[in-house]
C-alpha positions as CSV (number, residue, x, y, z in Angstrom):
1,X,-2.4,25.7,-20.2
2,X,-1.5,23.8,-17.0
3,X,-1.8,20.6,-18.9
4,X,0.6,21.7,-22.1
5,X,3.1,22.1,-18.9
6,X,2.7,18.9,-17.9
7,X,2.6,17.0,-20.7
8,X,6.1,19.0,-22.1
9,X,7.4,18.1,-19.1
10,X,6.7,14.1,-19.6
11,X,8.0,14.9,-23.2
12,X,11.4,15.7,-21.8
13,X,11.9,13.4,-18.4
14,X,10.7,9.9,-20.2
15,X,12.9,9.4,-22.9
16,X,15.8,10.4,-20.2
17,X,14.3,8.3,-17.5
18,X,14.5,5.3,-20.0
19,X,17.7,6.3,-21.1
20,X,18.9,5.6,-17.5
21,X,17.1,2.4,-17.1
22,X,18.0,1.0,-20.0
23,X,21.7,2.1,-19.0
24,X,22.4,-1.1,-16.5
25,X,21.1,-3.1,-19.0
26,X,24.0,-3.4,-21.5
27,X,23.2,-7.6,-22.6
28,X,19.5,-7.2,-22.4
29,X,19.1,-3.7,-23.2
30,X,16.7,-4.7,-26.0
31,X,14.8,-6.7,-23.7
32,X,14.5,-4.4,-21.0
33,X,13.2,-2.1,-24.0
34,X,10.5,-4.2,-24.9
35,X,9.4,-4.6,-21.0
36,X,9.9,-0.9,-21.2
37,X,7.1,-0.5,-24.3
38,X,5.2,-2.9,-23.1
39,X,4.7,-1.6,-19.6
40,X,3.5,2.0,-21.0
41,X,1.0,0.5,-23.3
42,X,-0.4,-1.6,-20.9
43,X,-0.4,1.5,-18.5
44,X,-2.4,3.4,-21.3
45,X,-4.8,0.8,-22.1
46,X,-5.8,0.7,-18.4
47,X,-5.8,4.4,-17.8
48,X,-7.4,5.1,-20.6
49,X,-11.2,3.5,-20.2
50,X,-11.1,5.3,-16.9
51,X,-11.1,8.7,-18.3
52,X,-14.2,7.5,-20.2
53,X,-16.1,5.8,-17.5
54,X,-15.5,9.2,-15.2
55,X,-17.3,11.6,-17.8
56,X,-14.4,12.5,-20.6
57,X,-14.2,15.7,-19.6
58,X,-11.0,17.8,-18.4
59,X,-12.1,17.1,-14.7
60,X,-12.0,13.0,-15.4
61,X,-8.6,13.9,-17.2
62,X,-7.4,16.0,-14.0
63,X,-8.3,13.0,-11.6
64,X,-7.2,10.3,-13.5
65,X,-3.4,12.4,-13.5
66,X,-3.9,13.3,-10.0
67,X,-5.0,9.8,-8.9
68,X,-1.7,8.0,-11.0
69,X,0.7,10.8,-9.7
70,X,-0.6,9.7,-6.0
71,X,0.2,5.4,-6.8
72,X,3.4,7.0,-8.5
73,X,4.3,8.2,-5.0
74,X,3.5,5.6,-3.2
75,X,5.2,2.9,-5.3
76,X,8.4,5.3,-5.0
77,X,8.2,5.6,-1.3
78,X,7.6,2.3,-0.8
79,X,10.5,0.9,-2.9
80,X,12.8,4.0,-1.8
81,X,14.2,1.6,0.7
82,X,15.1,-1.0,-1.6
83,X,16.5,1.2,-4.4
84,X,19.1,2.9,-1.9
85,X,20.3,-0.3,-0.6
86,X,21.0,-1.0,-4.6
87,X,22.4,2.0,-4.6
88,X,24.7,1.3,-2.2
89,X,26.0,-1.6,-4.1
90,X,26.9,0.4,-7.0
C-alpha cells in the first residue's frame, strides 16, 4: 500500500513540476521538453538495472527509492543557494 501512495503522489506532482519548468521557457519550450524526456528516460534506464542487481524484490525496490530520494535532497540543498538567488532576479 505505502508504495500505491507514493507512486499517486509522483502521478500528480510531475506533470505539474514540468508544467512549471517548462513555464520560463516560452522560445524553447519544445526543447526544454525534449531535455525534459530525455532526462527521465536516462534516469530510468540507470535506475532500473539497479533494482535487478540488488535482488528484484520489494526491499531492492524500497532502497533503490530511498537511496534516489536521499541524491534528490542533496542535489536540492546543494543548489538551494543558487536557485534563491534566481529567484531573486525574478
Amino acid at each position: 500500500m505505502p508504495l500505491v501512495v507514493v507512486l499517486a503522489g509522483v502521478a500528480l506532482v510531475m506533470p505539474n513540476a514540468a508544467a512549471l519548468a517548462l513555464s520560463r521557457h516560452g522560445r524553447t519550450a519544445g526543447t526544454a521538453a525534449a531535455v525534459l524526456g530525455a532526462a527521465r528516460f536516462l534516469l530510468g534506464s540507470a535506475v532500473a538495472p539497479l533494482v535487478g542487481v540488488l535482488g528484484n524484490g520489494a526491499g531492492a525496490v524500497a532502497l533503490v527509492m530511498t537511496g534516489s530520494l536521499v541524491a534528490t535532497l542533496v542535489f536540492v540543498v546543494a543548489s538551494g543557494a543558487r536557485l534563491r538567488r534566481f529567484a531573486a532576479f525574478r
